[in-house]
RODO-614694 format. One record per residue (C-alpha): residue number from 1; x, y, z. Coordinates in nm, 3 decimals, always signed. Each point is the difference from the previous one (the first is absolute). Layout:
N
<site lumgu="NUM" c1="X" c2="Y" c3="Z"/>
...
This chain:
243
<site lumgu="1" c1="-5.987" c2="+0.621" c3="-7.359"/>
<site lumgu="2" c1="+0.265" c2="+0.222" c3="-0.106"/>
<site lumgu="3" c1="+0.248" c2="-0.030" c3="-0.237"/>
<site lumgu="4" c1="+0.312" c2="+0.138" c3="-0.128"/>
<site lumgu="5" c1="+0.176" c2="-0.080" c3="-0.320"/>
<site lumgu="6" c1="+0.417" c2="-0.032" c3="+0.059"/>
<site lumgu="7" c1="+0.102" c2="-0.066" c3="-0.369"/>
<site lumgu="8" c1="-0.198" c2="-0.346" c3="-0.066"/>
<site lumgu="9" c1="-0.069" c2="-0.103" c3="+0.350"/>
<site lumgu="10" c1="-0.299" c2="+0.097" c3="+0.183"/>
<site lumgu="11" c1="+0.009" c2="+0.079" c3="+0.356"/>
<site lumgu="12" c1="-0.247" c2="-0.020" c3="+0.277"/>
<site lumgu="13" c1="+0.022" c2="+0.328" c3="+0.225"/>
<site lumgu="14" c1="-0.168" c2="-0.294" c3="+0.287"/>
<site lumgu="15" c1="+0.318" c2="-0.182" c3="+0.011"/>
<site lumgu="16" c1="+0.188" c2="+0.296" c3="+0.012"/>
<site lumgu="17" c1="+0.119" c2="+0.038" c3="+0.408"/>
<site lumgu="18" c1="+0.082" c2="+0.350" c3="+0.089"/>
<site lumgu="19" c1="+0.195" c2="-0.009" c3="+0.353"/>
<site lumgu="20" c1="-0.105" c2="+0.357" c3="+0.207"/>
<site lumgu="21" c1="+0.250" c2="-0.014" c3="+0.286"/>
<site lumgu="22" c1="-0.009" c2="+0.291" c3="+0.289"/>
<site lumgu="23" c1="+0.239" c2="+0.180" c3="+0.175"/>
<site lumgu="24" c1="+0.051" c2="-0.047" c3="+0.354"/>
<site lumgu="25" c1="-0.217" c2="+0.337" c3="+0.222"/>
<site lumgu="26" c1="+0.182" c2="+0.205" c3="+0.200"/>
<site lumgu="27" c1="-0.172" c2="-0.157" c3="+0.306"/>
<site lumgu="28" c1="+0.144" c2="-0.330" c3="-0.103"/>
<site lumgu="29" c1="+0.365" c2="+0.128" c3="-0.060"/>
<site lumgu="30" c1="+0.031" c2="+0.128" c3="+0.337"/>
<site lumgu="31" c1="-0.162" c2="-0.339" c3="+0.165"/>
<site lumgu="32" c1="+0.265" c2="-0.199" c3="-0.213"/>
<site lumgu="33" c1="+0.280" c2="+0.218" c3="+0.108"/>
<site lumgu="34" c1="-0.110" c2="+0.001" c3="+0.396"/>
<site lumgu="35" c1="-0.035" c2="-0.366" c3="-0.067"/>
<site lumgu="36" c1="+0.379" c2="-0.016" c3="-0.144"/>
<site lumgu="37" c1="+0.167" c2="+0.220" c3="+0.257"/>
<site lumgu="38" c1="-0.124" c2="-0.248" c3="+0.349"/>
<site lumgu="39" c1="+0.083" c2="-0.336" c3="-0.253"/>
<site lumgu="40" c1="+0.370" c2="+0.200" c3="-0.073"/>
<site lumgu="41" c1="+0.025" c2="+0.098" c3="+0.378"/>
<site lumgu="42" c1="-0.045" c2="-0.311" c3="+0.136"/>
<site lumgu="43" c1="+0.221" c2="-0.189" c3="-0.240"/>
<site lumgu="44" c1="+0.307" c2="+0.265" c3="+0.111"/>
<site lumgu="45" c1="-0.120" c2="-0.021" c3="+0.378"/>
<site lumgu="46" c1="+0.001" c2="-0.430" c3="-0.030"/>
<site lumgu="47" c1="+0.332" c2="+0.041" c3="-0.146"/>
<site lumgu="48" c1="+0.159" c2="+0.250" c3="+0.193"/>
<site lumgu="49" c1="-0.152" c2="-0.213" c3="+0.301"/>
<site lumgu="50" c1="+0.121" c2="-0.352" c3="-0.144"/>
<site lumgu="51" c1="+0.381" c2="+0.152" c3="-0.113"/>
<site lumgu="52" c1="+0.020" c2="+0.142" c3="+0.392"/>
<site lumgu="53" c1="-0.074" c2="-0.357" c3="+0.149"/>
<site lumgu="54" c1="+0.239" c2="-0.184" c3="-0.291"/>
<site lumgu="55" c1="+0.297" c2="+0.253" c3="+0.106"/>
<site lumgu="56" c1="-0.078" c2="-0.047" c3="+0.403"/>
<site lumgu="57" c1="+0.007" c2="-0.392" c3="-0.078"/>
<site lumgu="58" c1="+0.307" c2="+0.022" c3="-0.213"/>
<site lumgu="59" c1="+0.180" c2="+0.195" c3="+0.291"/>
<site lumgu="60" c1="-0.104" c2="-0.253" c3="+0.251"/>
<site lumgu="61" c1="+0.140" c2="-0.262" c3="-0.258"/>
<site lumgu="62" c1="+0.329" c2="+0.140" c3="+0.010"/>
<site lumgu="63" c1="+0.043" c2="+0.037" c3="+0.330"/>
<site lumgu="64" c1="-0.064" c2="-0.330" c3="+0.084"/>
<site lumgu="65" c1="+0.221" c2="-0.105" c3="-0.276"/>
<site lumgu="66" c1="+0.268" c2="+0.216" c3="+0.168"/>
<site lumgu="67" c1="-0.053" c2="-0.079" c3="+0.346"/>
<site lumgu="68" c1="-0.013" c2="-0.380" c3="-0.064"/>
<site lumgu="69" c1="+0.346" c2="+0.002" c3="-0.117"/>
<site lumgu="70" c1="+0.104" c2="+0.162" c3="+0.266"/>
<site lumgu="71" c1="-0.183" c2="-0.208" c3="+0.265"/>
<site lumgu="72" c1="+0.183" c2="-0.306" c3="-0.142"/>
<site lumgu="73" c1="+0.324" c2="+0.143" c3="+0.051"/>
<site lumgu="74" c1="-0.078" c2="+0.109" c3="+0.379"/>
<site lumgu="75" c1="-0.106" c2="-0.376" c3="+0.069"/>
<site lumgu="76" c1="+0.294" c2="-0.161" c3="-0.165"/>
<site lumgu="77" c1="+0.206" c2="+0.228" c3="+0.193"/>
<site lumgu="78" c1="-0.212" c2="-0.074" c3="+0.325"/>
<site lumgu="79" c1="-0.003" c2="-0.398" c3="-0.060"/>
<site lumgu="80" c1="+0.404" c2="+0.029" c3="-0.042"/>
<site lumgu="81" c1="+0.027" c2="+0.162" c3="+0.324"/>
<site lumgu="82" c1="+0.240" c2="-0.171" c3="+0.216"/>
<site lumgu="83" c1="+0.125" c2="-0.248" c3="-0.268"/>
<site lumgu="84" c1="+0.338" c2="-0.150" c3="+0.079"/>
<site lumgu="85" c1="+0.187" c2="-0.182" c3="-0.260"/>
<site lumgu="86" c1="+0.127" c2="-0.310" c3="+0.171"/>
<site lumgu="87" c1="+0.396" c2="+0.053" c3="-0.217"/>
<site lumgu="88" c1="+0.339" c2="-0.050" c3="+0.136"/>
<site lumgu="89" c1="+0.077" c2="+0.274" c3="+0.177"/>
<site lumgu="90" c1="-0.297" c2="+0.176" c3="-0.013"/>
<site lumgu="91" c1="-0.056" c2="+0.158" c3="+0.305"/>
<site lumgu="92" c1="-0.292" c2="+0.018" c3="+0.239"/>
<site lumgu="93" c1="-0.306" c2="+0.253" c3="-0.081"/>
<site lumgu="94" c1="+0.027" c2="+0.312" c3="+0.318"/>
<site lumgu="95" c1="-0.386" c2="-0.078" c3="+0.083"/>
<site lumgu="96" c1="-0.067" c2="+0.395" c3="+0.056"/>
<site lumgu="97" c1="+0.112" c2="+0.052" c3="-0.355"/>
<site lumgu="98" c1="-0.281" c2="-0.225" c3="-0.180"/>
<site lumgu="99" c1="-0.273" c2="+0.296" c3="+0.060"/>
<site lumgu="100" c1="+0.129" c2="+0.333" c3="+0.084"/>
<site lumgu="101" c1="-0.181" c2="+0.306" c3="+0.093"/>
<site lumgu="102" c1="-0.309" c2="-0.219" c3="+0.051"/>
<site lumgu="103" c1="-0.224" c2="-0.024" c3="+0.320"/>
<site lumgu="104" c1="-0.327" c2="-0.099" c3="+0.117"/>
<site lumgu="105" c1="-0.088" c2="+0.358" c3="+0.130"/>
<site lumgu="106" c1="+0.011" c2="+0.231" c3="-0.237"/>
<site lumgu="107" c1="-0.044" c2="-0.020" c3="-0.394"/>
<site lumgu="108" c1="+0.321" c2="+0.079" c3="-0.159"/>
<site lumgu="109" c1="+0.110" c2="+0.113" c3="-0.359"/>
<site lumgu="110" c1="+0.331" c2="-0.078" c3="-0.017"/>
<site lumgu="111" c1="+0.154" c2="-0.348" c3="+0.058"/>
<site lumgu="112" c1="+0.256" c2="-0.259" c3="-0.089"/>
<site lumgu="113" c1="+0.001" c2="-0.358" c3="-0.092"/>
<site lumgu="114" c1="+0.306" c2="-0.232" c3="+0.036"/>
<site lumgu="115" c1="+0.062" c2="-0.314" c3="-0.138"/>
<site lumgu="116" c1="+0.280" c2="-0.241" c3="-0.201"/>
<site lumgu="117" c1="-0.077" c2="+0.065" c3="-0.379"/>
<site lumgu="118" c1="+0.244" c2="-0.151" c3="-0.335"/>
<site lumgu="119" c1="+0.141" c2="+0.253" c3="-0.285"/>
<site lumgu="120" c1="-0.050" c2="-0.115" c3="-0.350"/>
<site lumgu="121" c1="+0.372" c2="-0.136" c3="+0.000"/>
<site lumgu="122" c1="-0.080" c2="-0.229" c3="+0.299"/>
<site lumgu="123" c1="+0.201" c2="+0.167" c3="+0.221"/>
<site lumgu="124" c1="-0.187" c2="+0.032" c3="+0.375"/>
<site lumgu="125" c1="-0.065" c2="+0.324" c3="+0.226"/>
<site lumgu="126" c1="-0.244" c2="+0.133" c3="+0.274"/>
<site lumgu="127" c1="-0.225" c2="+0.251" c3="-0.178"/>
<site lumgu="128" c1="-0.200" c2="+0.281" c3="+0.181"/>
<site lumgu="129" c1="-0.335" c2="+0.123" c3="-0.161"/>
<site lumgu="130" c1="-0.041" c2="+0.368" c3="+0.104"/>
<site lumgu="131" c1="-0.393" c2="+0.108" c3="-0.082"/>
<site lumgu="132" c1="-0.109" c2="+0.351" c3="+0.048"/>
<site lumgu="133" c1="-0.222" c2="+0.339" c3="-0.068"/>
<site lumgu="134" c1="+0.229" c2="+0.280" c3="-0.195"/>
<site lumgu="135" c1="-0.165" c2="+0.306" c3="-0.050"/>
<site lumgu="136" c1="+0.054" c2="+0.218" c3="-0.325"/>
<site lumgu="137" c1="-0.155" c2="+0.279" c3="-0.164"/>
<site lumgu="138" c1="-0.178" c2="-0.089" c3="-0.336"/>
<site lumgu="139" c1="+0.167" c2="+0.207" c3="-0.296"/>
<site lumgu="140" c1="-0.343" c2="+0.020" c3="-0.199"/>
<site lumgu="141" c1="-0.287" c2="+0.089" c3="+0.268"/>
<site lumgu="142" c1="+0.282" c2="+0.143" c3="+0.280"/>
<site lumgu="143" c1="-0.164" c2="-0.189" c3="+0.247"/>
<site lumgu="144" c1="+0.189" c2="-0.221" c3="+0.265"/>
<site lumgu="145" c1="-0.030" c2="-0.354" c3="-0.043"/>
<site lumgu="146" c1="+0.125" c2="-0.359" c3="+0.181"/>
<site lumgu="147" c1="+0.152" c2="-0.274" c3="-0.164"/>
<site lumgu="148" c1="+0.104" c2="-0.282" c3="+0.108"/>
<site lumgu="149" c1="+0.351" c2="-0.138" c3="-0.054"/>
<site lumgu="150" c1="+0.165" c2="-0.348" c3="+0.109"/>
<site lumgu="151" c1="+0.372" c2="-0.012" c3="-0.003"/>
<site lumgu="152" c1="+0.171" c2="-0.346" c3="+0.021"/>
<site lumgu="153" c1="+0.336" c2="+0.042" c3="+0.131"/>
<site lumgu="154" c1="+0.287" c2="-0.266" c3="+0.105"/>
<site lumgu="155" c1="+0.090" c2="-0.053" c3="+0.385"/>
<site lumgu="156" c1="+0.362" c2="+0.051" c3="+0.010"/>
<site lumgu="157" c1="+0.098" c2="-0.204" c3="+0.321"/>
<site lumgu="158" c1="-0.321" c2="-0.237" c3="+0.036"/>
<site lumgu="159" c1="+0.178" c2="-0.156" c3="+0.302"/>
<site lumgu="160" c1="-0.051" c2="+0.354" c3="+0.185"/>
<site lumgu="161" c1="-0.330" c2="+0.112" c3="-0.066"/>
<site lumgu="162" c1="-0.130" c2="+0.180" c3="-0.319"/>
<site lumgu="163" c1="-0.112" c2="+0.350" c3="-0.042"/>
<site lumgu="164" c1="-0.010" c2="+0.315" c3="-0.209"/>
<site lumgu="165" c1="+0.294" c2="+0.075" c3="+0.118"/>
<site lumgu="166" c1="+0.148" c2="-0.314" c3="-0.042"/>
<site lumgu="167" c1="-0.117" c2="-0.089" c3="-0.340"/>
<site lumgu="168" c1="+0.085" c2="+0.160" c3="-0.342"/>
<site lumgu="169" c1="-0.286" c2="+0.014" c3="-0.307"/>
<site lumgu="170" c1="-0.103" c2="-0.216" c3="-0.279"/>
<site lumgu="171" c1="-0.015" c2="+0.326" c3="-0.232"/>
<site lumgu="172" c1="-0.168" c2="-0.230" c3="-0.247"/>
<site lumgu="173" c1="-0.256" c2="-0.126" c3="+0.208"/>
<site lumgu="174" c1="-0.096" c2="+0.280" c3="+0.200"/>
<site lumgu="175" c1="-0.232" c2="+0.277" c3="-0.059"/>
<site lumgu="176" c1="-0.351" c2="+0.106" c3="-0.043"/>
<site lumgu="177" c1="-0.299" c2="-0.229" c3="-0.027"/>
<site lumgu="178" c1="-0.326" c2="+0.141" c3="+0.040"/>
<site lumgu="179" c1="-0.105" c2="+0.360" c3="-0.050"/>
<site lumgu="180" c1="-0.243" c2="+0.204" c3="+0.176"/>
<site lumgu="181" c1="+0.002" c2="-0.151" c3="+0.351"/>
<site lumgu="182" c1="-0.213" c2="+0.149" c3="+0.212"/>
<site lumgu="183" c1="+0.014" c2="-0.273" c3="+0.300"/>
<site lumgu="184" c1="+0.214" c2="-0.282" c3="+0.062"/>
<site lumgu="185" c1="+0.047" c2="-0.158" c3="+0.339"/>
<site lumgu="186" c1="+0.108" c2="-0.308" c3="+0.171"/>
<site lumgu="187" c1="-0.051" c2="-0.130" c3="+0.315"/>
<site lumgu="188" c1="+0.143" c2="-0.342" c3="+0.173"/>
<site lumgu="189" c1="-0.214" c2="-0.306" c3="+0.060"/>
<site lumgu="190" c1="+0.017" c2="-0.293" c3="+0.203"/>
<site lumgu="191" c1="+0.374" c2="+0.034" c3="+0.205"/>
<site lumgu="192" c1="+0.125" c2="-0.368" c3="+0.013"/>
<site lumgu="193" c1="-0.052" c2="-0.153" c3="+0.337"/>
<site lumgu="194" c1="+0.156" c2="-0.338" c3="+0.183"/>
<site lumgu="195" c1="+0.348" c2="-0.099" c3="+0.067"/>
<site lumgu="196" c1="+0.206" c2="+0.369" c3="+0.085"/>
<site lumgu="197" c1="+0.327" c2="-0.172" c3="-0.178"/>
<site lumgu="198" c1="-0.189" c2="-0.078" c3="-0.332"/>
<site lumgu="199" c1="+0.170" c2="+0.153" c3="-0.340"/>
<site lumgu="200" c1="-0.324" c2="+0.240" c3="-0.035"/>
<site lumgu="201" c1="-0.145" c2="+0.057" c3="+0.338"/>
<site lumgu="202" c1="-0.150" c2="+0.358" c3="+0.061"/>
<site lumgu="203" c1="+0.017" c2="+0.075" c3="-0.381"/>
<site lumgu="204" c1="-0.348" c2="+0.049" c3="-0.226"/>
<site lumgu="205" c1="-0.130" c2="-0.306" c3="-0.194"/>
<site lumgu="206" c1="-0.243" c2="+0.269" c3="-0.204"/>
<site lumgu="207" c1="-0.011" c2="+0.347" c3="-0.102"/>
<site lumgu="208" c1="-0.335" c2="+0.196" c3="-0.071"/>
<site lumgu="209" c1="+0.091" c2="+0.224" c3="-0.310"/>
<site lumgu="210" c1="-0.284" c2="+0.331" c3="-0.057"/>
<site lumgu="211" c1="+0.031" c2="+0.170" c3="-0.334"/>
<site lumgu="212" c1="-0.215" c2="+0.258" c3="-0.178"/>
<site lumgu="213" c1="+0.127" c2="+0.091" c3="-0.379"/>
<site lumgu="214" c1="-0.164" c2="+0.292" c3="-0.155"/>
<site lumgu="215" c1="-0.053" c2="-0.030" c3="-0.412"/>
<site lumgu="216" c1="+0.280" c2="+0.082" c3="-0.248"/>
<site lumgu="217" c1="-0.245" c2="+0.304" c3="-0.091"/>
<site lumgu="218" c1="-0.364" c2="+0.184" c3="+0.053"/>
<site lumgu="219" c1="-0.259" c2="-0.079" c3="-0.169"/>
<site lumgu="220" c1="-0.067" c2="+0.243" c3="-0.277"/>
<site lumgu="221" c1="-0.173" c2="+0.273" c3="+0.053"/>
<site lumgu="222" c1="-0.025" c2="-0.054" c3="+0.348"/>
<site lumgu="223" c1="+0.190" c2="+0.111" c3="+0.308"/>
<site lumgu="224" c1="-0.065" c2="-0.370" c3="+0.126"/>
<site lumgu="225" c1="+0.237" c2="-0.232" c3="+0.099"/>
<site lumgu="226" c1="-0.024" c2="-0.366" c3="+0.010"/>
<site lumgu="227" c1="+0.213" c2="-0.168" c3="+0.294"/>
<site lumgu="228" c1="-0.074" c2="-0.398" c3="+0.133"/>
<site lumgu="229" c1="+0.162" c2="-0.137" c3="+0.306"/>
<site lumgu="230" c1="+0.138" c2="-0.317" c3="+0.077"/>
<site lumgu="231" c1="+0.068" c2="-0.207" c3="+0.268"/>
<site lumgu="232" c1="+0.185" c2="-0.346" c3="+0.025"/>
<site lumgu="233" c1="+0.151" c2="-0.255" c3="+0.254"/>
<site lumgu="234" c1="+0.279" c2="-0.164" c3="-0.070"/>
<site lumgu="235" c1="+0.244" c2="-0.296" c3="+0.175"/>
<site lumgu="236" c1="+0.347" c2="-0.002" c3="+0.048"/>
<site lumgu="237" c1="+0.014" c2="-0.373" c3="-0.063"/>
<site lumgu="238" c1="+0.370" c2="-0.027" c3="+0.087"/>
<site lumgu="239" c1="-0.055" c2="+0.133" c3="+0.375"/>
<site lumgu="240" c1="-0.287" c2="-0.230" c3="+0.027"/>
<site lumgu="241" c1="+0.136" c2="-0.325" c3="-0.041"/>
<site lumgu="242" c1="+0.311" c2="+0.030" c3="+0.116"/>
<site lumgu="243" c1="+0.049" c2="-0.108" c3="+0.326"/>
């Protein structure tokens, strides 16, 4: 047994552990960096993968939160259709106004809705919803687009009829309300039927509305574009039940 003397200690050389630690071979430096380069390559790939399907979903996300709104307004609109308010005065709804443009034919993008509706002050008046497709040229990508607009406008002489041309607009209330239209269409359903003197007969108790909405944007990096279609029934209530 060995021995060295530091100052008045004595110190086994056995105890003593001397740590011999090796370099990594050449061999093993390129197997570590192979090894490195698939485990970094499939981490970008997952996560170029994963952020493509997050973005498609968040674009599907937003158009349905879009669209939604805009399906509400079309059946409050629909269900109002025909809607006479029983005032003094007040006179009787022109049956051919409550849907116009409409038929059972052909799919149509432009048509009107008629019924009795209340300003914020109380006062009374026979409104006309106007929905349809205007086309415009996008001043970013320069590429033609639809929107699609509903004007509300006031029915100057309900006792005559109500039209375009005899109505003036709600500038307020009008204008734009979904972007990037690519199909909307409406077609008449269900023509009420029985007595030939009744307030409603001849006139549609549902409309069949077909819209496709493309995404506010592509998804980056890619040339795709996400679009989702829709297609809803809904019952003018007022031309239903009354007789």
């Amino acid at each position: 047994l060995k021995t060295i003397k530091a100052g008045p200690t004595l110190i086994s050389l056995n105890s003593l552990k001397i740590n011999r630690q090796k370099g990594f071979t050449l061999v093993e430096m390129l197997v570590t960096l192979v090894v490195s380069a698939i485990v970094i390559s499939g981490t970008i790939a997952g996560f170029t993968y994963f952020s493509k399907q997050y973005e498609t979903l968040s674009q599907r996300i937003a158009i349905d939160r879009d669209v939604l709104r805009v399906i509400d307004l079309i059946q409050a609109d629909i269900n109002k259709a025909g809607f006479k308010a029983y005032a003094t005065g007040n006179p009787a709804m022109v049956k051919t106004d409550v849907f116009q443009g409409v038929n059972s034919a052909t799919v149509v993008s432009d048509f009107k809705i008629v019924y009795d509706d209340f300003k914020d002050d109380g006062t009374l008046y026979r409104a006309l919803i106007h929905y349809y497709l205007e086309a415009y040229t996008s001043e970013i990508t320069k590429t033609e687009r639809q929107i699609l607009r509903r004007d509300w406008r006031v029915c100057a002489s309900p006792s005559t009829g109500c039209s375009l041309a005899t109505s003036t607009l709600r500038a307020a209330d009008s204008g734009p309300i979904i972007d990037k239209v690519t199909t909307f269409e409406v077609l008449g359903l269900n023509a009420k039927t029985g007595d030939a003197s009744s307030t409603f007969f001849g006139i549609f108790q549902a409309l069949e509305v077909n819209m496709t909405v493309e995404a506010p944007r592509q998804i980056e990096g890619n040339d795709t574009i996400i679009s989702k279609n829709f297609k809803f029934i809904t019952r003018a209530y007022n031309v239903s039940i009354v007789p």
